[in-house]
VMD Tcl script that draws the C-alpha trace (Angstrom):
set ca {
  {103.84 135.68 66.67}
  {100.56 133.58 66.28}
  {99.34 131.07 68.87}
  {99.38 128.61 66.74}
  {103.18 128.70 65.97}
  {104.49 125.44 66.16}
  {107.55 124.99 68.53}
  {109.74 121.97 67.70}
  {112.16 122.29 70.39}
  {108.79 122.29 73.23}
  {107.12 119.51 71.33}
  {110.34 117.60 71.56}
  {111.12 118.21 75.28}
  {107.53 117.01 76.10}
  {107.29 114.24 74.25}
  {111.18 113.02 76.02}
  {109.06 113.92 79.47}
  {106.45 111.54 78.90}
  {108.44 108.50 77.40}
  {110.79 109.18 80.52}
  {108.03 108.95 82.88}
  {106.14 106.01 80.96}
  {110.12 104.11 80.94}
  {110.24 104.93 84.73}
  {106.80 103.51 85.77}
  {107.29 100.48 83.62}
  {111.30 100.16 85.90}
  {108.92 100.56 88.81}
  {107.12 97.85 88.07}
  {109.44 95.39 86.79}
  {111.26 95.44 89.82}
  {108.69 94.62 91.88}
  {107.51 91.93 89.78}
  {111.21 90.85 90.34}
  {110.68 90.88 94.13}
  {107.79 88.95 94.40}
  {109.36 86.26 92.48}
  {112.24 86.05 94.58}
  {110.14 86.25 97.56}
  {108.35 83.22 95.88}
  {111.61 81.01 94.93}
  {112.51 81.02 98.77}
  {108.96 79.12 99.04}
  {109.62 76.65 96.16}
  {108.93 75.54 93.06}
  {106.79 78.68 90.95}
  {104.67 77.57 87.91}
  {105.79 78.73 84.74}
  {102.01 80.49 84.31}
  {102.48 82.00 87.64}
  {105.60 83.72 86.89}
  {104.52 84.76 83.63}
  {101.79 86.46 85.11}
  {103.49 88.60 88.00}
  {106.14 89.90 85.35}
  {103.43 90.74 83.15}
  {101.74 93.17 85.77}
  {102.27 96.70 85.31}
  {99.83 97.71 87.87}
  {102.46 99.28 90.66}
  {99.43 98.85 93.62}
  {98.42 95.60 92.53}
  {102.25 94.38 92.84}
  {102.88 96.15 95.89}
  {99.56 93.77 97.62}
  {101.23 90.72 95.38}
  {104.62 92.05 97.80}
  {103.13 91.89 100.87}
  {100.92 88.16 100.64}
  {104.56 86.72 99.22}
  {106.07 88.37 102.78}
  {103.16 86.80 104.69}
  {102.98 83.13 102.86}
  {104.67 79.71 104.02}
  {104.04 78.33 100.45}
  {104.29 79.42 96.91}
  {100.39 77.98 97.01}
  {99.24 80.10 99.88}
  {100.34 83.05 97.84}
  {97.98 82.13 95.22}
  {95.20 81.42 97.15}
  {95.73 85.01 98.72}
  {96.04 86.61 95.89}
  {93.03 84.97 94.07}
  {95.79 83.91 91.48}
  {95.13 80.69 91.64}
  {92.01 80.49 89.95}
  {93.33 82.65 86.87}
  {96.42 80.75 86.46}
}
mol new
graphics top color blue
foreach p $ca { graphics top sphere $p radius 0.5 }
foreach p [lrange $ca 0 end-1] q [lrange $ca 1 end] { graphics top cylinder $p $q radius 0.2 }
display resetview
């Protein structure tokens, strides 16, 4: 047997690992995204761009600190002033 044999069956079960763990992170994040919106609605009214941009995030820390302002806020634009959204949106 040389080292270099190929092994379909491996190559297969790897590459199923990875798009499993890619598909899981992305779930991850999605959610949270989801959160912080709700979070948001019970403020009021959330701009289209605003929206748009939390359930675009796929960085999981970044949405966990997006979490915990929306927890902490009395207004949909106190969130974005924490968060330093509102000068990109």
């Amino acid at each position: 047997m040389s080292i270099f044999e190929y092994n379909e069956e491996e190559e297969m079960k790897k590459i199923r690992a990875d798009e499993f763990s890619v598909g899981r992170e992305n779930g991850k994040a999605e959610g949270k995204a989801e959160f912080v919106i709700e979070l948001l609605e019970n403020l009021g009214e959330i701009p289209d761009s605003l929206r748009e941009r939390i359930l675009s995030e796929s960085d999981l820390s970044l949405l966990k600190k997006w979490f915990s302002e929306a927890v902490k806020a009395k207004t949909v634009g106190e969130f974005m002033e924490q968060t330093g959204l509102s000068e990109n949106i």
